[in-house]
N, C-alpha and C positions, 0 to 999 in steps of 0.2 A: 309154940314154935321153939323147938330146940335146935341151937344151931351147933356145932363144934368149932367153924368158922369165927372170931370178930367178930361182930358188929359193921365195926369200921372198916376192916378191908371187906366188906360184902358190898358196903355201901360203896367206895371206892370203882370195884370191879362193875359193878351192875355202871356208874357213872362214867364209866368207859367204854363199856357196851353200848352205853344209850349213845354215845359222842360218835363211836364209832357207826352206829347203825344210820344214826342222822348225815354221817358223811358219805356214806355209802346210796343213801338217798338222794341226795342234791346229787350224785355222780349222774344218777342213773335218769333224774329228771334234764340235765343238762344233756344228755347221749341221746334223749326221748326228743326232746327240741332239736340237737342236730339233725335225726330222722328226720323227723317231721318239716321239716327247712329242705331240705334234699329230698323229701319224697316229692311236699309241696312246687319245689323247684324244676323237677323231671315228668313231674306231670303236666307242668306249664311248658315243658320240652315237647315232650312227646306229643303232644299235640299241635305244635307250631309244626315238627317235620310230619305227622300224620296229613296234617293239610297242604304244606308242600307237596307231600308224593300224591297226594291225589291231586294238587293242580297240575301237577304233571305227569299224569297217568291220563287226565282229560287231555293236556295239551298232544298228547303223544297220540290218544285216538282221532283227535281231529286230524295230525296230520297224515295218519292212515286213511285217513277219509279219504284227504285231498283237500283238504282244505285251509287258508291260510289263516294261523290263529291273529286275530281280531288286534290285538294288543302289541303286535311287532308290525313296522312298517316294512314295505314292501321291499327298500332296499337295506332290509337288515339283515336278511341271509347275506348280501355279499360282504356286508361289513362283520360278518361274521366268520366269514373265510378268510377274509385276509387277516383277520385277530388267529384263525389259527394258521397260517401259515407264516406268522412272525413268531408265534410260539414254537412252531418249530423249528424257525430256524434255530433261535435261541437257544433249545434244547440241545440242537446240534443235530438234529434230524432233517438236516436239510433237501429243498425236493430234489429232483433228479437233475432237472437243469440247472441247477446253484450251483457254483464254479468261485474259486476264489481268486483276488488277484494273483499275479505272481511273488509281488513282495512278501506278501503272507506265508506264501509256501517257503519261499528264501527263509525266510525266520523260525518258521518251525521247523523246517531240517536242519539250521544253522543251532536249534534248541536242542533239539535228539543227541547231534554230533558233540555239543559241549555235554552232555550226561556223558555219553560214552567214554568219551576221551578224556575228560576229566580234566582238561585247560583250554583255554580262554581262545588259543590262535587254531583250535581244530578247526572253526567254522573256513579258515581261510583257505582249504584244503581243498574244500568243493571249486 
């Protein structure tokens, strides 16, 4: 073996090599492990909501049936309607008979009219 190269920068270089390939390994084991974390993780996902939507794909054909599922008491549809009809109010979607007092209304036009006007005595105008 004839080199034109050192000796000792051969050696050097190849020990650089080797440093750098070991580093490039622990990358690629530790990126292997994140996968593998996040695969194991989504798979444990994805079957939690896979059995969700088919409890409620069952729940959904029973009450196409007509039938009351089993697990909700009897007066949990109205306690259900009134959770959504606080949510709407909330949202500001209020039902058709909701009415506000009048103070309220005073204050939000007495709000609008100070944007407008841009001082403090516009509300007095009303």
């Amino acid at each position: 073996m004839n080199f034109k190269t050192p000796l000792a920068r051969l050696v050097r270089y190849l020990f650089q090599s080797r440093e750098k390939w070991k580093a490039r390994a622990l990358e690629n084991q530790q990126e292997l492990r994140k996968i593998q974390v996040k695969t194991r993780d989504l798979e444990v996902s994805r079957k939690q909501w896979k059995k969700r939507a088919q409890q409620a794909e069952k729940e959904l054909s029973l009450v196409k049936q007509g039938e009351q599922h089993p697990a909700k008491p009897i007066g949990a549809s109205q306690e259900e309607g009134r959770a959504q009809k606080s949510i709407a109010v909330t949202h500001c979607d209020a039902p058709k008979w909701h009415s506000y007092p009048v103070a309220v209304i005073y204050l939000g036009i007495c709000q609008v009219v100070r944007a407008f006007t841009g001082f403090r005595g516009g509300a007095r105008s009303l």
